[in-house]
TORDREN-43064 format. One line per field, with one value per residue (C-alpha): x, y, z. Coordinates in pm, 1 decimal. Layout:
N
x	(X ...)
y	(Y ...)
z	(Z ...)
end
This chain:
545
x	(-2411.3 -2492.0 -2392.2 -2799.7 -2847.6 -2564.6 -2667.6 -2951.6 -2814.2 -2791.7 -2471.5 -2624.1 -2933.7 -2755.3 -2365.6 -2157.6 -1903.7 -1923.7 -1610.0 -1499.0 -1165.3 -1064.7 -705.2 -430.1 -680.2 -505.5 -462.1 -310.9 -321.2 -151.2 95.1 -159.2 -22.1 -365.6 -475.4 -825.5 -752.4 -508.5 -784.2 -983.1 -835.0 -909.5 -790.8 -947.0 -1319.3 -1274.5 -1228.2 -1521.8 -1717.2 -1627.5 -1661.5 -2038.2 -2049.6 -1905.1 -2044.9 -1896.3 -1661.3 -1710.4 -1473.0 -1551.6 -1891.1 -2030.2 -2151.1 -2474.1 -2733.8 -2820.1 -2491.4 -2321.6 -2049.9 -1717.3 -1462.9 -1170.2 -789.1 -725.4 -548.2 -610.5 -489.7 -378.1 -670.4 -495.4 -234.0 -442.0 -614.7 -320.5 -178.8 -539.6 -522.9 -161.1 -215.3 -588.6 -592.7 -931.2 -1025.1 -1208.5 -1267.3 -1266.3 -1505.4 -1484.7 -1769.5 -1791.1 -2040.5 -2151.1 -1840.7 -1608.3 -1557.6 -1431.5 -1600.4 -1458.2 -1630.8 -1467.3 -1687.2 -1548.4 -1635.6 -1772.4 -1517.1 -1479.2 -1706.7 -1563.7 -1306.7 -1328.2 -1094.1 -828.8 -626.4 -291.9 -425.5 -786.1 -1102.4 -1302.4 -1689.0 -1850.2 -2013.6 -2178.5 -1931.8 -1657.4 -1436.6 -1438.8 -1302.0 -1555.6 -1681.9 -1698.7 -2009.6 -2023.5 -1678.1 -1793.8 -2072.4 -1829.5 -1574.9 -1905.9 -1991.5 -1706.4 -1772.5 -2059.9 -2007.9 -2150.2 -2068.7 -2280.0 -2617.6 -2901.4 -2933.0 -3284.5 -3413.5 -3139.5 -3213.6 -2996.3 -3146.2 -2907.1 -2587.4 -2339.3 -2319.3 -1903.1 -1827.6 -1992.1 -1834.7 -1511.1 -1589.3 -1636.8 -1334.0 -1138.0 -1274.8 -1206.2 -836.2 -794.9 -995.0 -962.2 -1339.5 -1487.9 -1842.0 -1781.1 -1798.6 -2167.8 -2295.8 -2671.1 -2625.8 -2828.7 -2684.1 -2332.3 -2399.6 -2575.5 -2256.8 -2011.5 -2232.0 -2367.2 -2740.1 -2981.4 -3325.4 -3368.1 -3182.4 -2866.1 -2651.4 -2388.6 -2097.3 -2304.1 -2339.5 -1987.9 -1863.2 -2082.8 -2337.9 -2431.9 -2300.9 -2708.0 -2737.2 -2409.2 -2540.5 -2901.3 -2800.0 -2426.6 -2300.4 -2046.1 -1884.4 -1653.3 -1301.7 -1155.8 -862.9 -682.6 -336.3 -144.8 140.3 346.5 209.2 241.0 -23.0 -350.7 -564.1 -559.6 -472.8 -739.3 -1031.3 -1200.2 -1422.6 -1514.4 -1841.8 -1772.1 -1835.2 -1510.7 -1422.9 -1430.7 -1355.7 -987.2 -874.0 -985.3 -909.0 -497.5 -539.6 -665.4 -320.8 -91.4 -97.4 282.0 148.0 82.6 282.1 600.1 938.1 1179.8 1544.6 1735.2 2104.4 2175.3 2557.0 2622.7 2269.8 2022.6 1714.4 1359.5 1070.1 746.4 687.9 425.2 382.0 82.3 89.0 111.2 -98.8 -358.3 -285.5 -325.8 -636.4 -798.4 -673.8 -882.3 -1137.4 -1183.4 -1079.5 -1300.3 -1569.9 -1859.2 -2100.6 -1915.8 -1906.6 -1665.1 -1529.5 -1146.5 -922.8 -652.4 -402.1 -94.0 192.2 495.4 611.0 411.2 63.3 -154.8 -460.6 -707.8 -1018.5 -1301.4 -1220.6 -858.9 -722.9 -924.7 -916.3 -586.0 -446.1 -150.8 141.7 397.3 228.2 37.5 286.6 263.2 -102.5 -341.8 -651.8 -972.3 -1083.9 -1451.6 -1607.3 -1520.7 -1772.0 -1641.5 -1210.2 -1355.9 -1476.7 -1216.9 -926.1 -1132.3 -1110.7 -761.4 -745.2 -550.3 -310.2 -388.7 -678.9 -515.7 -145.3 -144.2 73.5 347.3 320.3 354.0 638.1 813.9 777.8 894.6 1207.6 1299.8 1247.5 1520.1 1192.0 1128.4 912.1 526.5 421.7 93.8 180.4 -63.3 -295.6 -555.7 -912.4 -1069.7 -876.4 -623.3 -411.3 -97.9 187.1 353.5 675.5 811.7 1098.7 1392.8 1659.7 1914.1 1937.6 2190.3 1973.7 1713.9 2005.9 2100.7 1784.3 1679.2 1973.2 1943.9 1607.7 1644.5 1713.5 1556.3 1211.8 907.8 924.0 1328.8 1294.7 1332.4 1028.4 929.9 1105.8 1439.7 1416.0 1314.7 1586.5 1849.7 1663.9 1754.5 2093.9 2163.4 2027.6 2240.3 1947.8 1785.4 1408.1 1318.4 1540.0 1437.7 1584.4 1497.6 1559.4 1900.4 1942.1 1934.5 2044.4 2391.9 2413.2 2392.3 2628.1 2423.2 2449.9 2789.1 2794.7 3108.5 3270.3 3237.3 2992.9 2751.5 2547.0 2640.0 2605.6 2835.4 3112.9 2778.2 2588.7 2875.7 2926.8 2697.9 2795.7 2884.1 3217.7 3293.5 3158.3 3390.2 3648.4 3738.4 3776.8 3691.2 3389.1 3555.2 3742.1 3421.9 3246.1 3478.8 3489.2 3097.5 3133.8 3487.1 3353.7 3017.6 3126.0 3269.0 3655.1 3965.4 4336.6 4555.0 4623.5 4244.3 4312.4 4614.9 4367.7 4109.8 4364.7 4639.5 4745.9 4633.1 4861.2 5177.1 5161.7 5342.5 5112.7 4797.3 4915.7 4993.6 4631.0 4439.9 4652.6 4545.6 4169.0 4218.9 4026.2 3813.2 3645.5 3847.2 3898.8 4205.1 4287.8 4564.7 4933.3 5140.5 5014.2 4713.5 4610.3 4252.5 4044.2 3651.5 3440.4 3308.2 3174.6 3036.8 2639.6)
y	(2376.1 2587.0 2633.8 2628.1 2317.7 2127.5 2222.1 1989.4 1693.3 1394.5 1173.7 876.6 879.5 1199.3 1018.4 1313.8 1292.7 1604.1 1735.2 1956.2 1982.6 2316.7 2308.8 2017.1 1780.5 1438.3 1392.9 1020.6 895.0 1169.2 1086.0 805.4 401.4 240.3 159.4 220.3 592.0 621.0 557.5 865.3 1111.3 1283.3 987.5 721.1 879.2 940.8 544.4 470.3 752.9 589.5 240.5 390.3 503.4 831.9 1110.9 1436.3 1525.8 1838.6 2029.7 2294.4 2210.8 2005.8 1614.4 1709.3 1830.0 2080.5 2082.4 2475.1 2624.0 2599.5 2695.6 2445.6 2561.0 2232.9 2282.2 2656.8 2805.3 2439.8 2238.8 2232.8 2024.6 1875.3 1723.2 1592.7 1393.9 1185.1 1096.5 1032.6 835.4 679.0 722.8 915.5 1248.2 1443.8 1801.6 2049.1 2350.6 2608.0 2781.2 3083.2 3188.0 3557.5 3563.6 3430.9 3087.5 2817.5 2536.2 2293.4 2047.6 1699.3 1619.9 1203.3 964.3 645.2 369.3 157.1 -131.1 -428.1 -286.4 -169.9 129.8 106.4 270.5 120.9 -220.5 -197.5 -144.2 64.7 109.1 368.1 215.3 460.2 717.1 477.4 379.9 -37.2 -285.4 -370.2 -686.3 -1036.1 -983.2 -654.2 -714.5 -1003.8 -835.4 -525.8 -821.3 -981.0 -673.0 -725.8 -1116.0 -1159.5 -1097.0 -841.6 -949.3 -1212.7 -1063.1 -1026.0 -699.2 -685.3 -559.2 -706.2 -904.4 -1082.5 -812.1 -574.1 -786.9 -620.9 -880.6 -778.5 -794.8 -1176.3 -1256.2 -1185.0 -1335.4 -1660.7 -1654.5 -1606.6 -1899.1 -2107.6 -1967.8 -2033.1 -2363.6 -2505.1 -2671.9 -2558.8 -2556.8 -2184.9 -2041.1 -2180.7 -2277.0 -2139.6 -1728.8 -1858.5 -2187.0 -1992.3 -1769.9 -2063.1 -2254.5 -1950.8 -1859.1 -1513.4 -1615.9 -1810.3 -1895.8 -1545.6 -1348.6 -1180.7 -1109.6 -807.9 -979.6 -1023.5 -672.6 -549.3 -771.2 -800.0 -486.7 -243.8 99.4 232.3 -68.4 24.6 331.2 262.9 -8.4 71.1 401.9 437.1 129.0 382.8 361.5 758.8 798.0 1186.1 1249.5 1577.1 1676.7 1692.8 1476.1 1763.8 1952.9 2004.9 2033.8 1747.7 1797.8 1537.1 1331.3 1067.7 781.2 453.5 335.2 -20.1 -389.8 -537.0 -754.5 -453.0 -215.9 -326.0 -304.0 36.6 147.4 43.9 167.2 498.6 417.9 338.7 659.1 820.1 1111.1 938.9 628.7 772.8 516.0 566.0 529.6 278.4 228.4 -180.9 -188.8 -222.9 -57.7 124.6 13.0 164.2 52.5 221.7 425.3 160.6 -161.4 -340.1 -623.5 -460.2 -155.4 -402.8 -633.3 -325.6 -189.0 -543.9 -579.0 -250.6 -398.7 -689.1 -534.0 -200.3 -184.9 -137.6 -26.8 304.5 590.1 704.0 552.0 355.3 687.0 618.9 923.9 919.4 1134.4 1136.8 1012.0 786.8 642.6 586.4 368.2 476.5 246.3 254.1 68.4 -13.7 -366.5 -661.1 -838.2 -889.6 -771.4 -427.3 -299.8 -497.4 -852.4 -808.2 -1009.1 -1285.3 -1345.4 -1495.2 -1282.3 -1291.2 -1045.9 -882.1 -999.5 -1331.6 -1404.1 -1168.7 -1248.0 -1643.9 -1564.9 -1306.9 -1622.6 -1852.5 -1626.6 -1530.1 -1213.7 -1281.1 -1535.1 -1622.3 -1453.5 -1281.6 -1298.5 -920.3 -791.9 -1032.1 -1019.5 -592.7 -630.6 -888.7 -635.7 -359.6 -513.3 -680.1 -338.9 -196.3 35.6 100.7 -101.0 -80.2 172.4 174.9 396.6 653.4 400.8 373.4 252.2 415.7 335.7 171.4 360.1 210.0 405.5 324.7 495.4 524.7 592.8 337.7 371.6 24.0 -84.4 -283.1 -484.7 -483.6 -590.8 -875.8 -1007.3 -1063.3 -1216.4 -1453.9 -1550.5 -1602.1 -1958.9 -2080.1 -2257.7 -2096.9 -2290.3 -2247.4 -1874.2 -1638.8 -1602.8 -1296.6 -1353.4 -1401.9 -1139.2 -879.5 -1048.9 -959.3 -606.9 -559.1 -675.1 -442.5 -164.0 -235.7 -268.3 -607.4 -518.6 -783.5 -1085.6 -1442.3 -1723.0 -1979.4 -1739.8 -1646.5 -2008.6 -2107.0 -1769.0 -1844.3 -2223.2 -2063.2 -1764.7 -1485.8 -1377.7 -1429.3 -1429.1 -1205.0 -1153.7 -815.3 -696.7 -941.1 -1093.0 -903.1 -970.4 -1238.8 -1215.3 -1324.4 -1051.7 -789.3 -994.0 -765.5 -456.1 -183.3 -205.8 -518.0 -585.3 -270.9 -430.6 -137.1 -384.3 -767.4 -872.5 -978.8 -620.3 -489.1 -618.9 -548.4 -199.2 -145.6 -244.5 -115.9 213.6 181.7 471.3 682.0 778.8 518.6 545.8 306.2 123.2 35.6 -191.5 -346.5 -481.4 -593.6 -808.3 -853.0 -1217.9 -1203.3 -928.6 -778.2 -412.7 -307.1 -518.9 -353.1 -9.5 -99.5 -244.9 75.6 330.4 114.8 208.7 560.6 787.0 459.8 361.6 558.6 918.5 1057.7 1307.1 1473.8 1395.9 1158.0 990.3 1242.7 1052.9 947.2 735.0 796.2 568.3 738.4 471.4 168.7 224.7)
z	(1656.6 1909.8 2342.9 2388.5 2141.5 2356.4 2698.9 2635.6 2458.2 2638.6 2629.4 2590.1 2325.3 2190.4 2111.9 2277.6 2598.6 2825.3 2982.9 3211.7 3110.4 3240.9 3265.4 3242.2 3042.4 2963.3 2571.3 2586.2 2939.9 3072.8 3388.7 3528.4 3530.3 3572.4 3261.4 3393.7 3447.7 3134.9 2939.7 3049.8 2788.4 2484.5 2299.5 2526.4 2459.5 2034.1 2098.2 2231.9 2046.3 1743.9 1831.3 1925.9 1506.7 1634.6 1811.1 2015.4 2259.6 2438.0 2674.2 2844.8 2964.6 3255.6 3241.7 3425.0 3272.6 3202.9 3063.2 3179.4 3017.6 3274.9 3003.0 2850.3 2755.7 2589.4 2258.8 2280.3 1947.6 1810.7 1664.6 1372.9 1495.1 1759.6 1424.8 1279.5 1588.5 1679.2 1245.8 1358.9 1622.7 1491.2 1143.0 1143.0 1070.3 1310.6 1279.4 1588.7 1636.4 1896.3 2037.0 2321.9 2556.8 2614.7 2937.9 2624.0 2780.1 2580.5 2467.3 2199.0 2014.4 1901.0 1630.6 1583.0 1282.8 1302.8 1328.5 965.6 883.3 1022.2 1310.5 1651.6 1709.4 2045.3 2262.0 2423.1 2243.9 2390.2 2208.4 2429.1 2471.5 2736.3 2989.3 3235.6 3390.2 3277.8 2946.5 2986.2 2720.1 2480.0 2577.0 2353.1 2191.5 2096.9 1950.8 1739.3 1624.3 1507.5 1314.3 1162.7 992.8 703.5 712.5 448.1 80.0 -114.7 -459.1 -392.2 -279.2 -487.7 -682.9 -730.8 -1068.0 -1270.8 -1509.6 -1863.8 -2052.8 -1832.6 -1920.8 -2198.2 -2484.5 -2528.8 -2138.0 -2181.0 -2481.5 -2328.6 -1990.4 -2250.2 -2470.7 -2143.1 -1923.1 -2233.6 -2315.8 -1949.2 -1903.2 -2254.0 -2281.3 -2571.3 -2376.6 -2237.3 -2582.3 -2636.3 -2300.2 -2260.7 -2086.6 -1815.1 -1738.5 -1753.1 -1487.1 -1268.2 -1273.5 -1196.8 -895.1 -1084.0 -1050.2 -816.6 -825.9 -669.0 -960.3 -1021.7 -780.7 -773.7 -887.4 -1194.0 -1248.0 -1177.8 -1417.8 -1676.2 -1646.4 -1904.2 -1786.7 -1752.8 -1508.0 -1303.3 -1243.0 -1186.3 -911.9 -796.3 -878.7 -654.0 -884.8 -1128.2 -1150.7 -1248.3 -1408.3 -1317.0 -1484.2 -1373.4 -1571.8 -1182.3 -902.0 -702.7 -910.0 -741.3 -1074.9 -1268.8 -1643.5 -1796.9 -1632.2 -1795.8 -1571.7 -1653.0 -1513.4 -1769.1 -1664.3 -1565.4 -1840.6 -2086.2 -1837.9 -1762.6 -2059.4 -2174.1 -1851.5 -1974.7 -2287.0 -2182.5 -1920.5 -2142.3 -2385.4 -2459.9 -2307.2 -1988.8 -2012.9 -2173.9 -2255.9 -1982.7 -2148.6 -1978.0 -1984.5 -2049.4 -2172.5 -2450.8 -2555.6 -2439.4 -2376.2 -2364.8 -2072.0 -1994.0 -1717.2 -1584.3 -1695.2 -1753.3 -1561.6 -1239.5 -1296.6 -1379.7 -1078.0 -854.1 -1025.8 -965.7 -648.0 -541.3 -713.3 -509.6 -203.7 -220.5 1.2 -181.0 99.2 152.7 -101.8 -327.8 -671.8 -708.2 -800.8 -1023.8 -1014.3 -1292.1 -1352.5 -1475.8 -1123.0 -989.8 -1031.7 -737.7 -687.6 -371.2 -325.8 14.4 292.0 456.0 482.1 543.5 919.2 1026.3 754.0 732.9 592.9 775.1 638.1 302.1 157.1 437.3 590.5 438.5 340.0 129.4 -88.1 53.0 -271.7 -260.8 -541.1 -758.3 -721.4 -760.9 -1136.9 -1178.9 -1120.1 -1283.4 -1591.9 -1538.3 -1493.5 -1242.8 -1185.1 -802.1 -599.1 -327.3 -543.3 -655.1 -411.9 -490.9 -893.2 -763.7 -539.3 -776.8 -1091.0 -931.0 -818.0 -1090.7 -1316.5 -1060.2 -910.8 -566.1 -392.4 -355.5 -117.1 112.4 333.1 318.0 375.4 673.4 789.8 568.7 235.9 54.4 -108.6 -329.0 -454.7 -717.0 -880.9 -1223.2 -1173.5 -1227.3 -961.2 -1004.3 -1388.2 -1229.1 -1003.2 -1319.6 -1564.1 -1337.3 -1274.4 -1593.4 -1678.2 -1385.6 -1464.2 -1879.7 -1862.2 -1563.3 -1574.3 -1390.7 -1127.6 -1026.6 -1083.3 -782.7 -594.9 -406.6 -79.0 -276.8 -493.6 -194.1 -1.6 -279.1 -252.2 121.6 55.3 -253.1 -25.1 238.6 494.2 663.2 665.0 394.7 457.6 463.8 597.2 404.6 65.7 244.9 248.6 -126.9 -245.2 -58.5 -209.2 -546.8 -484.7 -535.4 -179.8 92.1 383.8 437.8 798.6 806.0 600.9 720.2 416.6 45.4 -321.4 -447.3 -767.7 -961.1 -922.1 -1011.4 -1353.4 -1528.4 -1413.0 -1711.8 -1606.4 -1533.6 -1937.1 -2054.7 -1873.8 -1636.5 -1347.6 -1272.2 -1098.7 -768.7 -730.9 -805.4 -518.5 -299.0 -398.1 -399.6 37.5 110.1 32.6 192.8 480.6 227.0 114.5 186.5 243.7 59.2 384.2 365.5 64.5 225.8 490.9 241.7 4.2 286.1 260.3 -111.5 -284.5 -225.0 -132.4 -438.9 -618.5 -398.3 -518.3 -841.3 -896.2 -723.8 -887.3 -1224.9 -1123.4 -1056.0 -1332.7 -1442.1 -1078.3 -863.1 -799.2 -617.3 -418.3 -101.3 -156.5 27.2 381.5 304.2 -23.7 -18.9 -280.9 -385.3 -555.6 -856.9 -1131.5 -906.8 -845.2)
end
């Protein structure tokens, strides 16, 4: 781009804003209260610009044409960061360029994407469109239009030139033995190819439709009529190391694909045991396990959006893997209620053949089965985090940070039936709780979890884990200390080291003192460390995770 190029642009046929902007230019409303005027600002105009399927933003030049070069100061030496706060702030990437004129004026170019498929961009709550002279909120129609564009399904178009002939015999084979392990009617296993793909919605009159070919297609197909449809696999010995270590992709029809996709997973190499203390023994668990890697590959799956570039990335290491796909959440759906709204996958016709086969248990369920698995391996949660309009991206880690939490869990669940188990409110509910923190708790999980005394409700402490939950603690098995001092312990020394008068208050009306000291001095060099002399004495906990 050039200063002669721009001078002649026009803003409207050409997509590019023209601003003075010599000095003082408003990044995000600047000191005005009107929201009319607050919305004339760097920030208010990358809006619109990408709500228009982006464009430019130029400072330093006059709106009239032909457009002459005044000079800008804005962001003067700090693109860099002047790029990181609007993907702060927006979550897209623009990318700056500064140009100067023969006098060395400043001129610097905003060069904005176009907004993602199916959402309008805003700023202070308002999707913005330029109108004239002026930012304006986008009106009803043009804001339909925008939410339409993520409405109809591409799994189940018509991919012309397809044909049976294109369909792998093994990816069909399984799609059969699956719908009848899942269905139990014998006539899946020998149902004519075409009137089986009729009656799961693969085929029409008009042909095959794309849901056909990602799940059944021959990998020459794939890439002949969707070859952006490739899930690639990257493992790095570190997940901080830039180069990956080995690459392998798999452009596969889904019912084959998935599973060599976790077998090419679940190598020792990659997928190595993680030793994991269960008094009396020790225990070994995977790294990842299958179930939820493949729940979050075939989440992507259905969730990708399959009209913008770029393949599902799978990226493993020793700690973490994490799955990237095209396009951010659905409509109305983010981070603070994927667990909680209801949503559809974009391919609708390809998650309704994908649940109808089972494999998966629920369309639209993944992110539970995730969130459940993770908690009850004693894992952190799920994280999506780095996710934004533009992608998904899930996090998950190896790592296993409570074999407490994962000991008692288990345990708690072993003789329950399915249905009585704890669901994925409770058991995040227990995880807020053992975490000491409220962001997860519900009401109604609060409510049954107290009636069966896995959680209190304690006067001070608020709501904590109850005498049941510190059963199978390692030391309360050894025998180092009973369950009930063992939960008191865990809280009493939430905020760090105690005095002995600080165990006076907590079993005053219960014990004697002598018997008080007699019982913490009994702890010391098992759960309790000790240090000062005299009035100066202070206890740490030392053994209690």
């Amino acid at each position: 781009m050039d200063l002669t190029h721009l001078s002649k642009l026009r803003e409207r046929e050409d997509h590019v804003e023209f601003k003075e902007a010599k000095h003082d230019y408003p990044f995000a409303g600047g000191k005005h209260s009107d929201p009319k005027d607050r919305r004339r600002c760097v920030l208010g105009y990358i809006v619109a610009l990408a709500n228009e399927k982006g464009g430019m933003l130029v400072l330093g030049m006059a709106d009239k044409l032909p457009h002459e070069v005044v000079g800008s100061d804005f962001a003067k030496d700090e693109t860099g960061q002047l790029e990181d706060e609007i993907y702060k702030r927006l979550h897209i990437r623009v990318h700056c360029e500064e140009l100067f004129d023969e006098n060395n004026r400043r001129v610097l170019i905003i060069h904005v994407p176009s907004r993602p498929i199916g959402k309008a961009l805003r700023f202070e709550g308002v999707p913005l469109m330029r109108v004239g002279e002026s930012l304006r909120e986008m009106d009803d129609q043009e804001y339909f239009s925008i939410l339409q564009e993520q409405d109809p399904d591409f799994s189940a178009r018509i991919c012309s030139g397809l044909s049976i002939e294109d369909l792998s015999e093994d990816a069909v084979q399984n799609m059969r033995e699956r719908l009848y392990a899942k269905r139990g009617k014998a006539e899946f296993l020998n149902k004519p190819i075409h009137q089986l793909l009729s009656d799961l919605q693969l085929s029409t009159e008009e042909g095959l439709n794309y849901a056909a070919l990602i799940l059944l297609g021959k990998p020459e197909a794939i890439r002949k009529h969707l070859p952006q449809n490739n899930v690639v696999v990257e493992y790095r010995v570190s997940e901080n190391q830039l180069r990956y270590s080995a690459r392998q992709e798999f452009c596969e029809p889904l019912f084959t694909g998935i599973d060599k996709i976790w077998a090419y997973l679940n190598q020792p190499a990659t997928n190595p045991l993680i030793h994991v203390n269960a008094f009396p023994q020790v225990l070994d668990a995977p790294s990842y396990t299958e179930e939820t890697v493949r729940e979050g590959i075939l989440n992507s799956i259905q969730h990708r959006n399959f009209q913008m570039g770029g393949d599902i990335l799978v990226r493993i290491s020793p700690e973490s893997l994490v799955i990237s796909n095209t396009g951010g959440f659905p409509y109305g759906v983010n981070i603070g209620n994927i667990l909680t709204v209801n949503s559809a996958p974009r391919s609708r016709r390809l998650a309704e053949v994908i649940e109808k086969a089972g494999l998966i248990e629920r369309s639209g369920q993944g992110v539970d089965i995730m969130y459940a698995n993770c908690i009850s391996e004693g894992r952190n949660l799920p994280d999506y985090s780095s996710s934004d309009d533009f992608q998904v991206t899930l996090r998950i880690e190896s790592d296993i940070i409570n074999t407490h939490l994962r000991k008692f869990i288990t345990y708690y669940q072993a003789d329950k039936e399915p249905q009585d188990r704890l669901n994925v409110f409770d058991l995040l509910t227990i995880y807020s709780i053992v975490r000491r923190e409220g962001t997860f708790i519900n009401e109604r999980s609060i409510a049954r979890l107290t009636k069966e005394g896995v959680v209190i409700n304690h006067p001070k402490y608020g709501y904590i884990m109850g005498d049941i939950y510190f059963e199978k603690h390692p030391l309360v098995e050894n025998g180092s200390v009973d369950s009930n001092t063992c939960r008191r312990l865990f809280y009493l020394f939430g905020d760090g080291p105690k005095s002995m008068s600080s165990f006076q208050q907590e079993w005053e009306g219960e014990l004697t003192q002598k018997q008080i000291r007699t019982k913490i001095e009994g702890l010391v060099g098992k759960v309790l460390s000790k240090s000062g002399k005299n009035r100066g004495t202070t206890y740490c906990l030392v053994n209690i995770g």
